[in-house]
Backbone as a ProteinNet text record, in pm:
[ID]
protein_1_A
[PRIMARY]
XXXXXXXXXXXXXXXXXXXXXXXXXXXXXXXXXXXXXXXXXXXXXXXXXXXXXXXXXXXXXXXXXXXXXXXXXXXXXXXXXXXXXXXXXXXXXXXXXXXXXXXXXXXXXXXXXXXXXXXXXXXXXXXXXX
[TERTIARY]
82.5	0	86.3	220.9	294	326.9	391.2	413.3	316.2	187.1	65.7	56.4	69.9	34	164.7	281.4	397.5	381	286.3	251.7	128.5	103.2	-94.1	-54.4	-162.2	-155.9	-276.7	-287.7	-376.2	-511.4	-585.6	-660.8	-631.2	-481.1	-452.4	-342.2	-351.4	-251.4	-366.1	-463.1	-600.3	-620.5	-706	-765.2	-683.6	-755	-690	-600.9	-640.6	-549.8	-574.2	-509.6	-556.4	-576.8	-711.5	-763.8	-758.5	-660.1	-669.3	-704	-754	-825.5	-688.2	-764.5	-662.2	-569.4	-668.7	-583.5	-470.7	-503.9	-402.6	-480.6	-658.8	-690.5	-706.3	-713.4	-741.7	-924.1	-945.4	-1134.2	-1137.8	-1061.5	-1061.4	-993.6	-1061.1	-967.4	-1044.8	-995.7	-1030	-1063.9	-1191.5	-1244.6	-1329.3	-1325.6	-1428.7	-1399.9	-1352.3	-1364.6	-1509.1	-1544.8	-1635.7	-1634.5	-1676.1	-1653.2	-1753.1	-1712.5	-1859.8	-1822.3	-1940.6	-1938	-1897.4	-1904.5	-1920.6	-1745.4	-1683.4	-1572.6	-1462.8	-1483.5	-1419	-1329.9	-1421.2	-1305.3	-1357.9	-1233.1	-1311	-1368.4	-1453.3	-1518.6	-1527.6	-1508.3	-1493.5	-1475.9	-1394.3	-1362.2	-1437.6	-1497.7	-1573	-1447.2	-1490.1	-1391.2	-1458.2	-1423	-1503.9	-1411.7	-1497.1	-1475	-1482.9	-1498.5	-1477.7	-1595.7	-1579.6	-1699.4	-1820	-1963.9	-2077	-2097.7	-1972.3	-2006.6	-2011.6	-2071.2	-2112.2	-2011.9	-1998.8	-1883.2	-1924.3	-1851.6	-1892.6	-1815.5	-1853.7	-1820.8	-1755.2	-1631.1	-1541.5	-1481.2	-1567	-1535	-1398.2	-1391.2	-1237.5	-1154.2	-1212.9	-1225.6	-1164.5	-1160.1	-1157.1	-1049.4	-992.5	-826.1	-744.6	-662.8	-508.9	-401.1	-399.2	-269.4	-318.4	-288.4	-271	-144.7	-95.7	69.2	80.5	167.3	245.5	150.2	155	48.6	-74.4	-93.5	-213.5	-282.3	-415.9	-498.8	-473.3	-461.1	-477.4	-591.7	-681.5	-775.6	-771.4	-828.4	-794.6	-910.1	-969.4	-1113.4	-1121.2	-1194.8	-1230.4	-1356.3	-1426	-1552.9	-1654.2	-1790.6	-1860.1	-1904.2	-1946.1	-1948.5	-1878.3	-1726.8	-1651.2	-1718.5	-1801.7	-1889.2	-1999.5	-2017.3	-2132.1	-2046.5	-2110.1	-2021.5	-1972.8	-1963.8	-1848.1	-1963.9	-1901.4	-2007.1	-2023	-2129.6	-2202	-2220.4	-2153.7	-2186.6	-2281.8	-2322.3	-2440.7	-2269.5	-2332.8	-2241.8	-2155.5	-2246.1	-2199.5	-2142.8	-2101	-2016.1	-2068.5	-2219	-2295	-2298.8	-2262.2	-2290	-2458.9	-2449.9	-2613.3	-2594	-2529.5	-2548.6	-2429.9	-2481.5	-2355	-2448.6	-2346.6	-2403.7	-2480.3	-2557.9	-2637.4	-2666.2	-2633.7	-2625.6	-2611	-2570.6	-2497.5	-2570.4	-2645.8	-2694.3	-2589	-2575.3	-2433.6	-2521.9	-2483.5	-2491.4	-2539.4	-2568.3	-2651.8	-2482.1	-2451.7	-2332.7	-2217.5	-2217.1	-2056.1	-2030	-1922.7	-1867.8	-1881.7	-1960.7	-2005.1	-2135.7	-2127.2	-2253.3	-2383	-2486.8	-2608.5	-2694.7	-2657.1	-2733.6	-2632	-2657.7	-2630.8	-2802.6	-2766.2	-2827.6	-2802.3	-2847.4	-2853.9	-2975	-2985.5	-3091	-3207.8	-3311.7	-3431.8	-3392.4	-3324.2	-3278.8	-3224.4	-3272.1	-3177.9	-3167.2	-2980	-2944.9	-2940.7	-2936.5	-2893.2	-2738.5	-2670.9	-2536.7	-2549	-2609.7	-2617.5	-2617.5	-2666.8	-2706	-2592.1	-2476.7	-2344.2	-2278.8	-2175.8	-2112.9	-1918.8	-1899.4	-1760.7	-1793.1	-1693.7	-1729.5	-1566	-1539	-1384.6	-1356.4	-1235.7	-1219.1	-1281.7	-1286.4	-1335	-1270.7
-120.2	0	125.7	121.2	239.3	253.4	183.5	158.9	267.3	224	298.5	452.9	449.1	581.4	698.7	639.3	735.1	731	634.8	692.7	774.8	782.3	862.3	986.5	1078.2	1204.3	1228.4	1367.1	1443.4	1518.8	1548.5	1625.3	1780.1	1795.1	1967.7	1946.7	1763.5	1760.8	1818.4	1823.2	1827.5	1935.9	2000.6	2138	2241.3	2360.5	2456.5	2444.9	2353.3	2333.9	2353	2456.2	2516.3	2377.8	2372.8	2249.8	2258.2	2196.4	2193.5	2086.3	2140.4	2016.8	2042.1	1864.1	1800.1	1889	1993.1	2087.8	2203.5	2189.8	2327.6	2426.2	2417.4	2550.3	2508.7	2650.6	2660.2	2649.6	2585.5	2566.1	2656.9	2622.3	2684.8	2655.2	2605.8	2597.4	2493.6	2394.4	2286.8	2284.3	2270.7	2351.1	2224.9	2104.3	2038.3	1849.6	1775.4	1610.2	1583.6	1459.4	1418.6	1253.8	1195.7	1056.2	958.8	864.8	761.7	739.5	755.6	789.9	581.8	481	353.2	305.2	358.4	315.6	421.9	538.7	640.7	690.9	662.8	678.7	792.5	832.6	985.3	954.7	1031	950.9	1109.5	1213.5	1308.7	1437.2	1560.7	1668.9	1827.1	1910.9	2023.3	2109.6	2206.3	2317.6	2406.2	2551.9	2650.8	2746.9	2778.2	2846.3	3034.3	3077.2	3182.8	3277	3374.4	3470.9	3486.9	3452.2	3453.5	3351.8	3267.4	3131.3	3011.7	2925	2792.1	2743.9	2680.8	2547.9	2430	2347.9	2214.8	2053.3	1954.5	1844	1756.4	1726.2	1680	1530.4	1389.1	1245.2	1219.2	1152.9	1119	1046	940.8	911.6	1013.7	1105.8	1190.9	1302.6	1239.9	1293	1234.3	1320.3	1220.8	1215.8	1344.6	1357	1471.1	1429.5	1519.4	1574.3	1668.1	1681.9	1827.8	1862	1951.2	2065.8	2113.3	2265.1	2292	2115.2	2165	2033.8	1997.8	1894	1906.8	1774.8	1745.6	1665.4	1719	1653	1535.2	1461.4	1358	1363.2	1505	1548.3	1681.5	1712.1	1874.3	1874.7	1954.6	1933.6	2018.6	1915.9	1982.9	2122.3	2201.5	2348.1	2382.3	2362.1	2419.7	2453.1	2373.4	2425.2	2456.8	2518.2	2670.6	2788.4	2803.4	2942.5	2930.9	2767.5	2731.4	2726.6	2732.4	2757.2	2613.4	2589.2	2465	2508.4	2371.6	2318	2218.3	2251.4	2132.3	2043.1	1929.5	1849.1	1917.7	2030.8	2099.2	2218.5	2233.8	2332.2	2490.6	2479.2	2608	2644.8	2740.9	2742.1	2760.4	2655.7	2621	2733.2	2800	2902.7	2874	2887.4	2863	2736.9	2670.8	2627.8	2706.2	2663.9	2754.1	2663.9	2523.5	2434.6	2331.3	2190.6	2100.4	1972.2	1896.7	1779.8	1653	1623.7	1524.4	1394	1251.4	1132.3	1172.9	1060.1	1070	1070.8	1182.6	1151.1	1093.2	1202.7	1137.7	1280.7	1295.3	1358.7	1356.2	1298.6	1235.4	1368.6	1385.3	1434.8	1365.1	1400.9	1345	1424.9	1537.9	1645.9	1748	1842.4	2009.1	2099.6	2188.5	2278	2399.7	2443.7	2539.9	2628.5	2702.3	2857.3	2752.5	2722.7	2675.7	2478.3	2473.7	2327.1	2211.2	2115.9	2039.7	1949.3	1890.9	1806.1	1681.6	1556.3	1511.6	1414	1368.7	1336.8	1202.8	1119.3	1049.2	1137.2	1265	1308	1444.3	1398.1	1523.4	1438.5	1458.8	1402.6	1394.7	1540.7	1523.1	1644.7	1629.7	1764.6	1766.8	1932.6	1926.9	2104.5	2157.5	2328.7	2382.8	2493.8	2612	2724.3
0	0	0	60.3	57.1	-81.2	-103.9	-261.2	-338.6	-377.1	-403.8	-386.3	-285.8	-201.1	-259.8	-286.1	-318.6	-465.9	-584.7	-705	-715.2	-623.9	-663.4	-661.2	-709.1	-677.6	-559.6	-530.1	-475.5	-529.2	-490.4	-483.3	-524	-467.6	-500.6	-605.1	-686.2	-767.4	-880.3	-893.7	-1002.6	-984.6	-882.4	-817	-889	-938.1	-982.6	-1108.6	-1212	-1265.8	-1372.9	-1510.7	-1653.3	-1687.1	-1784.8	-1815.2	-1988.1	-2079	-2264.4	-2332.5	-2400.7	-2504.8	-2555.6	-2647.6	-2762.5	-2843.5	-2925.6	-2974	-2924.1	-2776.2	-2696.1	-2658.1	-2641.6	-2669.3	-2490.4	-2399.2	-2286	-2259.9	-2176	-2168	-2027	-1908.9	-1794.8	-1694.6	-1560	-1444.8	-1346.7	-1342.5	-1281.9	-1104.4	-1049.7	-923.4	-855.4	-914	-818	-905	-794	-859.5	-824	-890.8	-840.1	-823.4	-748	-703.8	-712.4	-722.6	-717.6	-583.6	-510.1	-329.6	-263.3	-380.9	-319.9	-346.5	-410.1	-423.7	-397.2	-436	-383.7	-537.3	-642.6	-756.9	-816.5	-865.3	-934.2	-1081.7	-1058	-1230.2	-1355.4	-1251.3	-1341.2	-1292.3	-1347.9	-1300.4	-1344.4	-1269.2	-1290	-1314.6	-1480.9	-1507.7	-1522.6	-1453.6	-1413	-1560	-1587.2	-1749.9	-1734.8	-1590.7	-1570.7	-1564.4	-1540.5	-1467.4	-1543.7	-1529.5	-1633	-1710.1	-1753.4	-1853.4	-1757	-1809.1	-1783.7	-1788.4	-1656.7	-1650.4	-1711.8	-1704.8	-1755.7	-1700.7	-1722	-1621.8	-1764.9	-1700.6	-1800.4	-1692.5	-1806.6	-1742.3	-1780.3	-1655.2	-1617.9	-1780.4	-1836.3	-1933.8	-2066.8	-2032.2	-2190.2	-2124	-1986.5	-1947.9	-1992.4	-2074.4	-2133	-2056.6	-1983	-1858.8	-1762.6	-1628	-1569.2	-1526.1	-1592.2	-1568.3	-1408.9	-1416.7	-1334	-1304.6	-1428.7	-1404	-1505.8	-1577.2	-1640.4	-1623.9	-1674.9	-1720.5	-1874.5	-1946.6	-2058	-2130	-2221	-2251.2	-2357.4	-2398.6	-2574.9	-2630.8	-2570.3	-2677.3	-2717	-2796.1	-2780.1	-2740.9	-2652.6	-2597.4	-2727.9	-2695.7	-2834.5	-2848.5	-2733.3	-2714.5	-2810.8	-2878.3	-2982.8	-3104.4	-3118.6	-3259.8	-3282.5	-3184.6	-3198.5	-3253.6	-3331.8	-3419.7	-3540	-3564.4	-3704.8	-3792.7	-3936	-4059.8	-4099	-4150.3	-4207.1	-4324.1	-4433.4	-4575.2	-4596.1	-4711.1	-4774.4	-4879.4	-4904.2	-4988	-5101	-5180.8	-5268.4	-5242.8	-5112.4	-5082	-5057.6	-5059.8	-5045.2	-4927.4	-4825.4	-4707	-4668.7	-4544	-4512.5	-4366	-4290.8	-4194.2	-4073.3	-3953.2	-3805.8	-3717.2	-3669.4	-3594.8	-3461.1	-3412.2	-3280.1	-3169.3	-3183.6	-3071.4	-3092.1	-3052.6	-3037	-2952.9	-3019.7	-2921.6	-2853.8	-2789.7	-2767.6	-2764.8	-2803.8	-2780.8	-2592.6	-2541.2	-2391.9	-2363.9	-2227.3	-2128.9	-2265.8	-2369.2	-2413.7	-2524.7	-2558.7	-2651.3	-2791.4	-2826.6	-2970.7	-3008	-3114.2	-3180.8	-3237	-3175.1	-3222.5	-3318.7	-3279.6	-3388.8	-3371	-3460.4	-3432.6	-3485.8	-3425	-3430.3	-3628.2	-3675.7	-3773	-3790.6	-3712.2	-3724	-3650.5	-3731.6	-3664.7	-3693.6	-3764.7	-3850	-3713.8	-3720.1	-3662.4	-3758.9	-3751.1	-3881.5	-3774.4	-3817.5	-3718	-3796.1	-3693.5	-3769.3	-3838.4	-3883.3	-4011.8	-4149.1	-4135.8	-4209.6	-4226.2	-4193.6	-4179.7	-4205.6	-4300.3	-4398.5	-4300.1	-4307.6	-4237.1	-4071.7	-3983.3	-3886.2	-3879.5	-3946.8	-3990.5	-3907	-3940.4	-3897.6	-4024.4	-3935.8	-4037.9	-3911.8
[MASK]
++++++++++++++++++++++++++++++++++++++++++++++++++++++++++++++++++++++++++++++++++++++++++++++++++++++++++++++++++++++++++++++++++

């Protein structure tokens, strides 16, 4: 058990800690674990995204590292694409996205949002930058 105990981290190894997606971009600042209360494991970490915006709950699962002075993510969270422009197949722009349905509890897209439109993703061909 000592053994153990001298690889784990802490609580204030997580807490406070700049939180980046896959790409490098900063999301926020890491303020709260959360545990499954029967085993004591953390199953996922709250990042407080700063004054007026919505935080959001990021599963343990979709951490790639927790290093020194940051959290590392191996996702980009879907919030990212509200704002990006949407194509039809032929390259016409169809408008912005305006919201984002996720698969139940996962990072996956089930729909997006376009003005009054919902597409849903069978029906979205690639989800690329713009």
């Amino acid at each position: 058990m000592e053994n153990m105990l001298e690889k784990s981290i802490t609580s204030e190894d997580v807490l406070g800690k700049n939180v980046i997606d896959s790409n490098g971009l900063f999301l926020g600042v890491s303020d709260k674990l959360y545990l499954e209360p029967k085993t004591m494991r953390v199953i996922g970490i709250s990042v407080d995204k700063g004054f007026l915006r919505t935080g959001m709950i990021i599963a343990t699962s979709y951490v790639r590292e927790v290093a020194k002075h940051a959290i590392f993510l191996n996702i980009q969270p879907l919030f990212l694409l509200k704002g990006k422009e949407v194509f039809d197949c032929k390259g016409s722009k169809v408008g912005k996205v305006t919201d984002v349905e996720a698969v139940r509890n996962t990072n996956r897209v089930a729909a997006i949002m376009v003005g009054q439109s919902r597409i849903p993703m069978r029906e979205i061909g690639v989800i690329g930058k713009n």
